[in-house]
The first five atom37 places (N, CA, C, CB, O) and aatype in JSON, in Angstrom:
{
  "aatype": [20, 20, 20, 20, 20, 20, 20, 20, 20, 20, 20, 20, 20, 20, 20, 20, 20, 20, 20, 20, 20, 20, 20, 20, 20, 20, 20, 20, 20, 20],
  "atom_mask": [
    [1, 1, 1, 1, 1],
    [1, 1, 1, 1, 1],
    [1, 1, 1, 1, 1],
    [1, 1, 1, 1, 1],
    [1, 1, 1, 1, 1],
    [1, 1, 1, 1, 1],
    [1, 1, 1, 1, 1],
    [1, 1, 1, 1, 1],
    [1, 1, 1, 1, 1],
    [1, 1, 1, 1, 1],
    [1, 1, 1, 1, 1],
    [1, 1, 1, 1, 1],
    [1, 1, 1, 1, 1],
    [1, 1, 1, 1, 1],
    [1, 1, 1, 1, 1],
    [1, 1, 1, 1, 1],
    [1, 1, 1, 1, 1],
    [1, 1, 1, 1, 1],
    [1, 1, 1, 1, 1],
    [1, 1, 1, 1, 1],
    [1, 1, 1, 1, 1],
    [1, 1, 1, 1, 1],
    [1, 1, 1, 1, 1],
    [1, 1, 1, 1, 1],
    [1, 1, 1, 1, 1],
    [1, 1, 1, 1, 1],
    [1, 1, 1, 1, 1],
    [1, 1, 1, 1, 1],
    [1, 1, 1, 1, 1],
    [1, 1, 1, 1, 1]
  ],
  "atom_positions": [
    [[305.4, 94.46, 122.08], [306.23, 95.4, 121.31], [305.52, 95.85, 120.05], [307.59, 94.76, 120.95], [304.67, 95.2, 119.44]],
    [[305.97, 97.0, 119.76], [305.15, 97.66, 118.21], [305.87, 96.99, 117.3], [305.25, 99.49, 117.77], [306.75, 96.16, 117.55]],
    [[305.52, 97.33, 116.26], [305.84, 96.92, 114.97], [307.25, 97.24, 114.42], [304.89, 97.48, 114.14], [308.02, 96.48, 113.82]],
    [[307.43, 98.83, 114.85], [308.88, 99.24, 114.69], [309.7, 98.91, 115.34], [309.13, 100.26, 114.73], [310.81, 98.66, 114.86]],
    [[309.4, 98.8, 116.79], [310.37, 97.95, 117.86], [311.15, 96.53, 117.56], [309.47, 97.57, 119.06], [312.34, 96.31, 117.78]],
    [[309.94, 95.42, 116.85], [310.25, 94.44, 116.17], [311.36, 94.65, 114.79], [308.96, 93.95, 115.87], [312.27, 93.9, 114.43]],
    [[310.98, 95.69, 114.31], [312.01, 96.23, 113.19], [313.03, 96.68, 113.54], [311.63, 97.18, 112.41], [313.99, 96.73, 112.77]],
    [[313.11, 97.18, 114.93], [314.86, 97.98, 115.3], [315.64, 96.94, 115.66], [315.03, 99.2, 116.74], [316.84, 96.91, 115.4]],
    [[315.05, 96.05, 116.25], [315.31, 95.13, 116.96], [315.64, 93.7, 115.95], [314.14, 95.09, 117.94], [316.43, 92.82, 116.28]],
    [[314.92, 93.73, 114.76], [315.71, 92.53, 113.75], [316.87, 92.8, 113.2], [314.99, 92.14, 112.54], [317.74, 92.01, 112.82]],
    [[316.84, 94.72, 113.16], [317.67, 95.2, 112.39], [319.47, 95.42, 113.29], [316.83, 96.59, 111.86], [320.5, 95.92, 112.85]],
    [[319.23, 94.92, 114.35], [319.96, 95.03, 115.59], [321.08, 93.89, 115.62], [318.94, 94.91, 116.85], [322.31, 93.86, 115.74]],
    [[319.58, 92.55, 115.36], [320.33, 91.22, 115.58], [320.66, 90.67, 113.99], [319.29, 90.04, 116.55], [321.25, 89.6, 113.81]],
    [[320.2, 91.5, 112.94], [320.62, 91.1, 111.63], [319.47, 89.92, 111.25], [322.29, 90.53, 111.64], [319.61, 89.11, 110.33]],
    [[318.31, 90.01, 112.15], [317.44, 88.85, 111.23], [316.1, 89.18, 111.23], [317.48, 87.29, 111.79], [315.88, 90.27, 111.77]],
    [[315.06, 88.53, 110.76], [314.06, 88.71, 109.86], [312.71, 89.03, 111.41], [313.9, 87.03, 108.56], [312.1, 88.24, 112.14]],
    [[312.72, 90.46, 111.32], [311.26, 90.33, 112.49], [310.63, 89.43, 112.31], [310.14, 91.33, 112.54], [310.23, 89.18, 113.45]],
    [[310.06, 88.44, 111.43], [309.52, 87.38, 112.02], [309.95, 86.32, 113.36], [309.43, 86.79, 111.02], [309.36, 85.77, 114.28]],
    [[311.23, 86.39, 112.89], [311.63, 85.45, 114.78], [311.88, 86.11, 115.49], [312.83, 84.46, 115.18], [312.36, 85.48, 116.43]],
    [[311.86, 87.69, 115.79], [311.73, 88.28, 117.12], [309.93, 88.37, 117.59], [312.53, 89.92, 117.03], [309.55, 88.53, 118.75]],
    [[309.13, 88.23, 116.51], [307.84, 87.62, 117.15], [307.91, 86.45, 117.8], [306.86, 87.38, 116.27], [307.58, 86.22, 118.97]],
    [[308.39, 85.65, 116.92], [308.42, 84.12, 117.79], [308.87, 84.35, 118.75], [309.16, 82.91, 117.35], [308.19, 83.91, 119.68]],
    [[310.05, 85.03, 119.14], [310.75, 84.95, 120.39], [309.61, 85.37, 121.43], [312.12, 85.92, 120.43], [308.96, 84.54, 122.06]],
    [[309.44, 86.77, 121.53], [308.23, 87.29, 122.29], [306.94, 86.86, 122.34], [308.03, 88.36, 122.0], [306.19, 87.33, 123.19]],
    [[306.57, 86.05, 121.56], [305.23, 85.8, 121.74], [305.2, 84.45, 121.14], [304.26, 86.85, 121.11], [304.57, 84.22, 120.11]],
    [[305.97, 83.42, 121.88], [305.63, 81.75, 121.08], [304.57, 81.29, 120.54], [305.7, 80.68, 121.87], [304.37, 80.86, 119.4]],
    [[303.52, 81.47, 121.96], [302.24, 81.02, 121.96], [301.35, 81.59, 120.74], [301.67, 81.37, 123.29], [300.38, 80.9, 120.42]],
    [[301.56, 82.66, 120.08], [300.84, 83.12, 119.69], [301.13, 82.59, 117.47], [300.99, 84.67, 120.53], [300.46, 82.45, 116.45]],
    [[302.65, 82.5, 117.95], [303.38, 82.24, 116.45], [302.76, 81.02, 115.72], [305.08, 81.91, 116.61], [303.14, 80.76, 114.58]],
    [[301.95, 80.36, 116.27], [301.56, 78.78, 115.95], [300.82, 78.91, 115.08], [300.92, 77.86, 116.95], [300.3, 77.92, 114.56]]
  ]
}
C-alpha cells in the first residue's frame, strides 16, 4: 500500500498509520 492509502486507512479506523504498517507488513515492522 502507498503512503496515502496507509493514511486513509488510519484515518478510517481512527489510529496512528504506524499500526496499519504493522498490520500489513509484520515482518518488516521489527
Amino acid at each position: 500500500l502507498e503512503g496515502k492509502s496507509i493514511s486513509a486507512v488510519a484515518r478510517t479506523f481512527n489510529v496512528h498509520p504506524a499500526t496499519i504498517y504493522r498490520c500489513i507488513e509484520p515482518n518488516s515492522a521489527l
